[in-house]
C-alpha positions in Angstrom: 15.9 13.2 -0.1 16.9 11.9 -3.4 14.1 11.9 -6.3 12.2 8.9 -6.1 11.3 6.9 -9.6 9.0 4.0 -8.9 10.2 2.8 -11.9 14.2 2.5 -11.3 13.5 2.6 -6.9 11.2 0.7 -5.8 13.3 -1.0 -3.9 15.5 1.7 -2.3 13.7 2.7 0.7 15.1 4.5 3.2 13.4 5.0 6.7 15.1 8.4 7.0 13.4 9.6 3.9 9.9 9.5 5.8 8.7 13.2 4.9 8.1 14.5 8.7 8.1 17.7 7.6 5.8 17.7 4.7 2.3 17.5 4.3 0.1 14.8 5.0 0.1 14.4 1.4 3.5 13.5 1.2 3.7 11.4 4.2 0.9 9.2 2.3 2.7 8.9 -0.7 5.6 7.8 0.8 3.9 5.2 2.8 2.1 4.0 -0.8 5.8 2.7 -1.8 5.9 0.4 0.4 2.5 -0.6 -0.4 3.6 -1.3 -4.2 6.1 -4.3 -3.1 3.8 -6.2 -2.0 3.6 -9.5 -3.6 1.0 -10.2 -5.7 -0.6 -13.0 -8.1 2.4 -13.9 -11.1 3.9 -10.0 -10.2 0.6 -8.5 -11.7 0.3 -5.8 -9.2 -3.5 -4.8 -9.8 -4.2 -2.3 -7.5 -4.6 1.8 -8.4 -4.1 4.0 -5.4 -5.8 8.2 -5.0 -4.6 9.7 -2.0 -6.9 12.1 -0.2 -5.7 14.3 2.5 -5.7 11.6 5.4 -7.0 9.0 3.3 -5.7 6.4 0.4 -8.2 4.8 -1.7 -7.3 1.2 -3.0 -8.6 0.1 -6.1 -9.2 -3.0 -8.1 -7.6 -2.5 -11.2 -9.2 -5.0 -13.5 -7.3 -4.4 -16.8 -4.7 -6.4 -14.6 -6.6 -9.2 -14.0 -5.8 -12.9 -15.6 -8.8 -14.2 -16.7 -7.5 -17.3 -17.4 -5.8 -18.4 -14.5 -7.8 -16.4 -12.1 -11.3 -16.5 -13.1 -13.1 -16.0 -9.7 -10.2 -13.1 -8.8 -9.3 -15.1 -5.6 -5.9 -14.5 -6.5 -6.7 -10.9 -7.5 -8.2 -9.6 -4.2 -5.5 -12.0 -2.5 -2.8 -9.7 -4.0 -5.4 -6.6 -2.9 -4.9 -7.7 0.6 -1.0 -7.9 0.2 -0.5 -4.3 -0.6 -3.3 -3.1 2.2 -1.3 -5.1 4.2 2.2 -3.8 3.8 0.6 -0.2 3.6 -0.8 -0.6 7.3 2.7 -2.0 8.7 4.5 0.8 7.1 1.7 3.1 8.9 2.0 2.3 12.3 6.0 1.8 11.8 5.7 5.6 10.6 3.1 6.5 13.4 0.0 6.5 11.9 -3.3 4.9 13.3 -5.7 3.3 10.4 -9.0 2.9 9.9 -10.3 0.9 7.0 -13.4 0.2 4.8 -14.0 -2.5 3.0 -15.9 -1.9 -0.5 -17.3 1.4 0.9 -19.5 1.9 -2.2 -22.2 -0.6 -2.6 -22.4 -1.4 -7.0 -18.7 -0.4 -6.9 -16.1 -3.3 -6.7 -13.1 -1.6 -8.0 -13.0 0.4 -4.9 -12.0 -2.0 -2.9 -10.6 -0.4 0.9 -10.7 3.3 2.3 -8.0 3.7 4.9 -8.1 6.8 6.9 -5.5 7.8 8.6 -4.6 9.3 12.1 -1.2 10.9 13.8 -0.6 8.9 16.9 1.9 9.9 19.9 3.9 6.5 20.3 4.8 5.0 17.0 4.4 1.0 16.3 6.5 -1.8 17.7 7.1 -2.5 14.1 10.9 -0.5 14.6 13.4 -2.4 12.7 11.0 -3.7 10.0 12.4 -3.3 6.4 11.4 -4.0 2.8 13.9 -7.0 2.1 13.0 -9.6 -0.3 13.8 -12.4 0.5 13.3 -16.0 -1.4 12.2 -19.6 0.1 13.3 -21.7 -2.5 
C-alpha cells in the first residue's frame, strides 16, 4: 500500500488498499477517507473525526462554520450528515455493521454521531460503489 497524504490523495482510493490485515484501527481510518469526500456546504468540510477501537466519533467543528451565510448551521449539520453518510456506505461495502448515536452527550453539540462498529460475515451489496465525482452542470 502506497503512503496515503490526505492532502495530495484524497481522491486516490483504491478498494484493494482496505487494511484486512491490520488492526481495527487501521481498518477505521481507512474507511474515514472516504468519509472526508463528502460534499459539504461551499467545500467547508467542518467535521473532526477520533477513532476509538471500534468506534469513530464525528464532530462539529465550529471554527468551520460560515456565520454569515449559515447562521442557523442547517447547512453545517447538512454537510455533518454527508460525511456520516459516505462513512456508513464505505462500511458495509468493507463489511462492517454500524450502529450510531446521535449527540450522545447531552450540553455537548460538537459531538455530533458515535458510530460503532461491527465485523459482519457477508459484506454489503454496495460491491462496485466508487468515490467518483462527478458534476451536474
Amino acid at each position: 500500500m502506497k503512503k496515503y497524504d490526505p492532502k495530495v490523495t484524497s481522491w486516490q482510493i483504491n478498494e484493494q488498499d482496505f487494511p484486512r490485515d491490520e488492526d481495527s484501527t487501521e481498518k477505521l481510518k481507512f474507511l474515514l477517507r472516504y468519509a472526508i469526500l463528502a460534499p459539504s456546504s461551499h467545500n467547508t468540510q467542518p467535521w473532526k473525526f477520533s477513532i476509538g477501537e471500534d468506534e469513530i466519533l464525528i464532530f462539529v467543528d465550529k471554527t468551520r462554520w460560515l456565520k454569515v451565510a449559515d447562521s442557523d448551521q442547517r447547512e453545517l449539520h447538512v454537510s455533518i450528515g454527508c460525511a456520516l453518510e459516505n462513512l456508513l456506505i464505505a462500511a458495509e461495502h468493507f463489511g462492517y455493521a454500524h450502529q450510531m448515536t446521535y449527540f450522545p452527550e447531552q450540553g455537548n453539540e460538537e459531538l455530533a454521531a458515535v458510530v460503532r462498529f461491527t465485523p459482519q460475515e457477508q459484506t454489503s451489496a454496495c460491491r462496485g460503489w466508487s468515490p467518483r465525482w462527478h458534476s451536474w452542470s
